[in-house]
N, C-alpha and C positions, 0 to 999 in steps of 0.2 A: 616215597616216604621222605619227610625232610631230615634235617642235620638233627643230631643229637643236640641236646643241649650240655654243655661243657659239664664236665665232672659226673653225666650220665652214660647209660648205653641205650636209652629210649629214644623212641623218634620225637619229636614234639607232637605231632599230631596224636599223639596216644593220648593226651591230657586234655585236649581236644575233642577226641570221637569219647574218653569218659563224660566229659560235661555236656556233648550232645548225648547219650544215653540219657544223661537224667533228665535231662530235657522232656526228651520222648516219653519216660517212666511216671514223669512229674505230670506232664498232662497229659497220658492216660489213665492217673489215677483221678485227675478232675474230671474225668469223662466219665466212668465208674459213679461216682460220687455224685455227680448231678444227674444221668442218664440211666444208672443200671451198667448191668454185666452188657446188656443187648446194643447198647449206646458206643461199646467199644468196637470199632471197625478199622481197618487198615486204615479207609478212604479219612474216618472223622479225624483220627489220630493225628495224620497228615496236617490237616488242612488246623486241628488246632494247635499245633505246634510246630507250624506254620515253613514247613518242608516239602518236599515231594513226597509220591508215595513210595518210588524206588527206594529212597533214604530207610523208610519203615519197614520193606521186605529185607533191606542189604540189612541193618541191623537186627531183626529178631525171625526171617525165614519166612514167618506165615504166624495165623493170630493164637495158635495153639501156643508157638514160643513166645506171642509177647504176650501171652495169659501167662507164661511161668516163670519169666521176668518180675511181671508186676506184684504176682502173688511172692516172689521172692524178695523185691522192692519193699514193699509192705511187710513181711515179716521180720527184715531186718530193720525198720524203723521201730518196729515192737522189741524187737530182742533191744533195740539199744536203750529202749526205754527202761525196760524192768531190771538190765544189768549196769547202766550208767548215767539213769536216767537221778532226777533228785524222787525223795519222797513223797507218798506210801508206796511209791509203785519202785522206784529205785532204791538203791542200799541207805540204812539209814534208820528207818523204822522196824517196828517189830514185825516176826516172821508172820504171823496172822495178820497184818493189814500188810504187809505187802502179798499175803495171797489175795486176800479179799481185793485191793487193788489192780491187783493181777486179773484176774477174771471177770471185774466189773470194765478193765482195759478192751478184753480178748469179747467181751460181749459188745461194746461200742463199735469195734473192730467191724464186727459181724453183721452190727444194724447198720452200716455204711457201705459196705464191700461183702456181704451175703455171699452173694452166685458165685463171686470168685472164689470166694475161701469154698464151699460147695463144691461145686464143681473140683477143686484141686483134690479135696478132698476123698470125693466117689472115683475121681480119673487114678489116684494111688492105688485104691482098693487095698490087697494087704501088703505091700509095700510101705504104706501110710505109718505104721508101727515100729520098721526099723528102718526111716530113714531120716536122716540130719535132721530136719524139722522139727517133727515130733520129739526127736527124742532131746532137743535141745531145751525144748518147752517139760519134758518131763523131768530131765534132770534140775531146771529150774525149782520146779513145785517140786519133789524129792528133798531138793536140799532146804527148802521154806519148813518144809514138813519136820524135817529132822533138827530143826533151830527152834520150831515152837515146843518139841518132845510130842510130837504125836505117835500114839501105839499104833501098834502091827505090823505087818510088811508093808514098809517104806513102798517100794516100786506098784503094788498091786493099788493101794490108794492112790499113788500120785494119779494113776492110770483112769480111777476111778472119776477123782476130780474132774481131768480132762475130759474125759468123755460128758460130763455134764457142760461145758463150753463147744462141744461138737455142735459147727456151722449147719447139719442135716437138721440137728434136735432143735436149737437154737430158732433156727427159720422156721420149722413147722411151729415153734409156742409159739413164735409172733403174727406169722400168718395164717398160721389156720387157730388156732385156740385162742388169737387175740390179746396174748400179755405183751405188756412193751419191754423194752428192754429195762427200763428200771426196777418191775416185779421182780423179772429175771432176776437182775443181779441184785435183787432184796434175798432173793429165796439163797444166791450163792451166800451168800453174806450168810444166813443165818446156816445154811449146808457144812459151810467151812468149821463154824466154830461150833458144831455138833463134834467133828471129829478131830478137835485138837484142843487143847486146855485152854481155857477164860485168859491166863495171861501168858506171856511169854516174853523174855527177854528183846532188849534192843539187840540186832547186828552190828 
């Protein structure tokens, strides 16, 4: 490890092996993206971001961990969007478009990065409901919900929303029933403002 840098107790190379991570994250999400889930392999990742492949086993074990990397990679680019990101999707606008924002985000999300979110998704099973993820995304729409005054119980809607943005449902419209994703998020669009008031204050 090297020397600290003065007024720390890090090694330097810590800041280092961070920005090689993202490195690695950054272009296996372009692999994703151009290729599919199936495009992502130890060997590809390597050679496009332009490392050994030892480098890719020492940093993520094997491609299960860097599927849960990536899918964590990508979610926290979403969280930062809808919590610091500018408007409708960030603070700023009113609670109904930034739901509607929100799920038109979480559906693009989806038509890019599918399998992954999929897959995390069925590998949770019922885990999926109480852990960080989930429920970061539903305390999100929770709190949208209760800025525009929507009725009922708060937690069972938000619940409910979500499950309409679920990666399983989402995939089967577009690939087997044929809608693209902009029907999709027409029908959220019009879903939302079914169950919350025509207007709603700014945040």
């Amino acid at each position: 490890m090297g020397t600290p840098l003065p007024g720390t107790a890090e090694p330097t190379e810590r800041a280092d092996a961070a920005r090689n991570r993202q490195l690695l994250l950054d272009a296996a999400h372009d692999l994703v993206r151009a290729h599919g889930i199936d495009g992502l392999t130890m060997d590809e990742l390597a050679k496009r971001a332009g490392v050994g492949k030892g480098t890719v086993f020492r940093r993520f074990g094997n491609r299960s961990g860097l599927m849960r990397a990536l899918l964590d990679h990508s979610e926290q680019k979403s969280q930062a969007a809808f919590m610091f990101g500018p408007p409708p999707l960030g603070p700023g606008a009113a609670p109904v478009d930034r739901l509607i924002a929100f799920g038109r985000a979480r559906l693009v999300d989806i038509e890019i990065e599918g399998e992954l979110h999929r897959a995390a998704e069925i590998s949770e099973a019922g885990d999926r409901y109480t852990g960080a993820p989930y429920n970061l995304l539903k305390a999100h729409v929770s709190m949208l919900l209760r800025q525009a005054g929507a009725a009922g119980e708060i937690p069972l809607l938000a619940d409910s929303l979500l499950a309409v943005l679920g990666a399983p449902l989402v995939m089967y419209q577009m690939n087997v029933l044929g809608y693209s994703a902009e029907r999709i998020g027409d029908n959220w669009d019009a879903f939302v403002r079914r169950v919350v008031p025509a207007t709603s204050p700014v945040e």
